[in-house]
Structure formats: structure tokens, C-alpha cells
N, C-alpha and C positions, 0 to 999 in steps of 0.2 A: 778253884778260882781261875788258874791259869788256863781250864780246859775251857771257858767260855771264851775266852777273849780269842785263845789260839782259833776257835769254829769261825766265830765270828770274823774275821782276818786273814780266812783259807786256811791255819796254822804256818810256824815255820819258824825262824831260827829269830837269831838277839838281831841280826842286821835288818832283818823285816821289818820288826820292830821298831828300831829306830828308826826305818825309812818313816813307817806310818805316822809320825811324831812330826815331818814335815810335809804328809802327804796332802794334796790340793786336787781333788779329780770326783771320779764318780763311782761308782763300781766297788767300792771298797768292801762291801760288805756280802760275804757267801750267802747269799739267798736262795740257793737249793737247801743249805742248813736252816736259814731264817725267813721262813718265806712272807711272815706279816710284821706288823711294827714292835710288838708284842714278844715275839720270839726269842729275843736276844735275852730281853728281863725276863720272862719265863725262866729261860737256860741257867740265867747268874742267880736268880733265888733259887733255884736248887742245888748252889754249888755251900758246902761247909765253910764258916768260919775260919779264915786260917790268920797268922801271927808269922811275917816275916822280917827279916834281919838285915839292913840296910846301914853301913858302915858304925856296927856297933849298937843301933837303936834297932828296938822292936817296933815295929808297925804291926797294929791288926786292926783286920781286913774285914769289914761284915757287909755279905751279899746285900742286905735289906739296906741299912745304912747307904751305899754306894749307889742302889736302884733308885732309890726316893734323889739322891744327888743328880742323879742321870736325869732323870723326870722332873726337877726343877728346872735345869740346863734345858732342858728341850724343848718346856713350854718358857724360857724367855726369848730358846732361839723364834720359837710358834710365834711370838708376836713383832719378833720383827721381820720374820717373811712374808707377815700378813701386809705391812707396811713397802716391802720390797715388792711384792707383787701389785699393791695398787698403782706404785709408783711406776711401773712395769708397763701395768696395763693404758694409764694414762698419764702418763708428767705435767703435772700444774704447778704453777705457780702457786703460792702458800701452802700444799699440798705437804703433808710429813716426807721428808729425803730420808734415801737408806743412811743407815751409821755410817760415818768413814770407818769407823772403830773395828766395824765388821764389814768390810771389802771382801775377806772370802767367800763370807755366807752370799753377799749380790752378785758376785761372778761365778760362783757354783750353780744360784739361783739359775742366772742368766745363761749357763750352758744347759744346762738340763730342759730349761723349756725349751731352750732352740734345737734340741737333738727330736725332743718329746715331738715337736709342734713341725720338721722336717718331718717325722714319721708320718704325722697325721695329716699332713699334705702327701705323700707318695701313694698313704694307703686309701683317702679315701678322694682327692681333685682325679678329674676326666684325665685322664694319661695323653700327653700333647711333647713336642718338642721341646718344650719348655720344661716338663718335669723329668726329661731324657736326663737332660741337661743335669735337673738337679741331683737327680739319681748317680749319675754317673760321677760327680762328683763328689758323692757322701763318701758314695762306697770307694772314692779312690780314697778320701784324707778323711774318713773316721777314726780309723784308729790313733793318728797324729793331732788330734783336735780334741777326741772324744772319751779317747779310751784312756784309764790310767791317769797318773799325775799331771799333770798339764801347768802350763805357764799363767799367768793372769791375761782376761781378752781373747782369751780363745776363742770364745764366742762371734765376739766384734772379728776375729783375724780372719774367720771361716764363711763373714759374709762377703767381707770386701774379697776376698778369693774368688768368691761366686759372682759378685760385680765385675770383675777386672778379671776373670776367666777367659782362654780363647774357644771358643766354642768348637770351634777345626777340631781341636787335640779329643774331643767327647762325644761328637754327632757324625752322622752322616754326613754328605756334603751337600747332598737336596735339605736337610731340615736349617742346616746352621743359616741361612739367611731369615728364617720366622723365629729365629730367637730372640727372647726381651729378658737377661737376666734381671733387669729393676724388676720386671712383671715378678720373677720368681721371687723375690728377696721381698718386695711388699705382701705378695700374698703369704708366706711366711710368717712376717712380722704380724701379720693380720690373725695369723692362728696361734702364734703367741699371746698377741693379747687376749683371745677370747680365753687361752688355756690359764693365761693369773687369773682373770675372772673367778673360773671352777676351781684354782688350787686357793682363792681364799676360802670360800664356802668349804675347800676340804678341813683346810686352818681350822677353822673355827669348829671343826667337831671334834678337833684330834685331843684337845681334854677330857671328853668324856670317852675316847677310847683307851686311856689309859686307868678309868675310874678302876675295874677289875684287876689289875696290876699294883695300882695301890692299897685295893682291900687286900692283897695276899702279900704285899710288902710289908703292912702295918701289922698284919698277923704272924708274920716272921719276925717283926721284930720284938712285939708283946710276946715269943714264943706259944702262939695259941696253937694248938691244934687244927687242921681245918677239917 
């Protein structure tokens, strides 16, 4: 049991550990080990039953039990990203709001599409001083915004950076007068909302990507053979 969690997590000691218990960011999860959604449950159903001893009481541990928990949890976080993402993509009035309840899930939300949706302005808009700009800004404060545990509004902190950036300190000195950071920060916002768009339609499949994970959950726990 413990060998999945440690892959899952990079491996590593009790203080890791307890970091991850308040961890708030991205990247957490070794994806050279678990390269699809699937991977991780794989891993924990083929880990043995174990019974372990926690100040005097016995707890046991069963892979299948614990999978089928995980994959309830996931499809109630599934519906309400579906709800954060439309909210995302257009804010209306009587429109369902994210949970307060869940504030981390819509600022993890909200960082990951603005990293997502920066990439796919760099890699695919006409390359201009404008996206000099942007560029040269990711790459100085990604890993302070992006990487790893992060603050709440990282998101929000990384645009108004980009607004209120001096342009001198990142261009040349022929480009910095055709800059329009609003231009970069709308067009942005523009490739985020098309990107909720496409991650609810991903939503909305991601139960029946689990349907296989639960035939070999169920059958681990009926003890079937497969």
C-alpha cells in the first residue's frame, strides 16, 4: 500500500508527507510513473490488503474499498469543475457559482488554465512584441506562481504583474514603445475561456473513463478472478 502512494508523490520521508496534507499547487503527482488518469488506481489494486496499528487500534486497509472511495470523490470533485469551468468561461448572473466550500478546487482550476492557456498563446499566436513580452515574463516568475505549492490568487497575482510590468526591464528598446500588455492579458483570458469550453466536454467523459477501473475494482473486491 505504502509503495503506491510513495510513486505516486515522487517517494520520500514522514516530512513529505505531511507537507502534502497542506499542499495547494500543481505538479504533485510523478507522471513519468503515472502517465494517464487510470495509473495511479491500476497501481493501488494491485497492492495486498494490509492491517495497520495506529495508537493501539488496528485499521485495515483494502486497495478496492479505498479505489471505489477515490472514484466517488473524483466524480463529485468532476461536477463541480464542470460548474467552475462554465462559470469560468462566462459569469452570469443566476448562473450556478463555484462552492465557497471549495475555493481550492477554483484557484487550482483558475491556475492551471492560465498556465495551459499562456502556453497556447506562446505556442500557437504570430510571435510580435507583445508575446516577447509575455514570454519573457513566464519564464522569469513560473516557477514563483507556477510551480509547487503556491499561495491562493496566484493566478489573479500573475496577471496584474503582466499589467503593471515595465516593459524596459524585458524588450528591447525599439519594441517596448508597440507594447499593449491589456492586448496580451485579453487575448489570454480569451484562450482560457475557449480552453473551460473543451475541459467541460473533457468533464463530461471522464465517468466512463473510469467504467474499466471499476469493473476490476468490483472484481477485487468480490475476489473474482479476472
Amino acid at each position: 500500500m505504502q509503495s503506491a502512494f510513495d510513486r505516486a508523490t515522487q517517494g520520500g520521508s514522514k516530512d513529505e508527507e505531511i507537507k502534502l496534507l497542506s499542499y495547494h499547487g500543481l505538479s504533485a503527482i510523478n507522471t513519468t510513473l503515472f502517465p494517464s488518469w487510470n495509473s495511479y488506481f491500476e497501481a493501488l489494486l494491485e497492492e495486498q490488503d494490509v492491517t495497520i496499528v495506529k495508537f493501539e487500534y488496528e485499521i485495515d486497509i483494502t486497495p478496492s474499498s479505498l479505489c471505489s472511495r477515490l472514484i466517488s470523490a473524483n466524480g463529485q470533485g468532476n461536477d463541480q469543475y464542470r460548474t467552475n469551468l462554465l462559470f469560468l468561461y462566462q459569469p452570469m448572473d443566476g448562473e450556478p457559482l463555484p462552492s465557497p466550500l471549495r475555493k481550492g478546487n477554483f484557484d487550482l482550476l483558475m491556475l492551471f488554465t492560465l498556465q495551459e492557456s499562456i502556453h497556447r498563446v506562446l505556442n500557437t499566436a504570430e510571435d510580435d512584441a507583445d508575446l516577447t513580452l509575455l514570454r519573457n515574463i513566464y519564464v522569469e516568475k513560473r516557477d514563483s506562481y507556477f510551480v509547487g505549492s503556491v499561495d491562493y490568487g496566484r493566478a489573479e497575482d500573475f496577471l496584474v504583474e503582466l499589467l503593471e510590468s515595465s516593459c524596459s526591464g524585458h524588450l528591447q528598446d525599439e519594441e517596448v514603445a508597440s507594447v499593449d500588455p491589456l492586448r496580451v492579458v485579453k487575448l489570454v483570458l480569451h484562450t482560457q475561456a475557449t480552453m473551460a469550453m473543451e475541459l467541460i466536454e473533457v468533464a463530461l467523459e471522464t465517468p466512463n473513463e473510469h467504467l474499466e477501473i471499476r469493473r476490476r475494482q468490483l472484481q477485487r473486491l468480490l475476489q473474482i478472478e479476472t
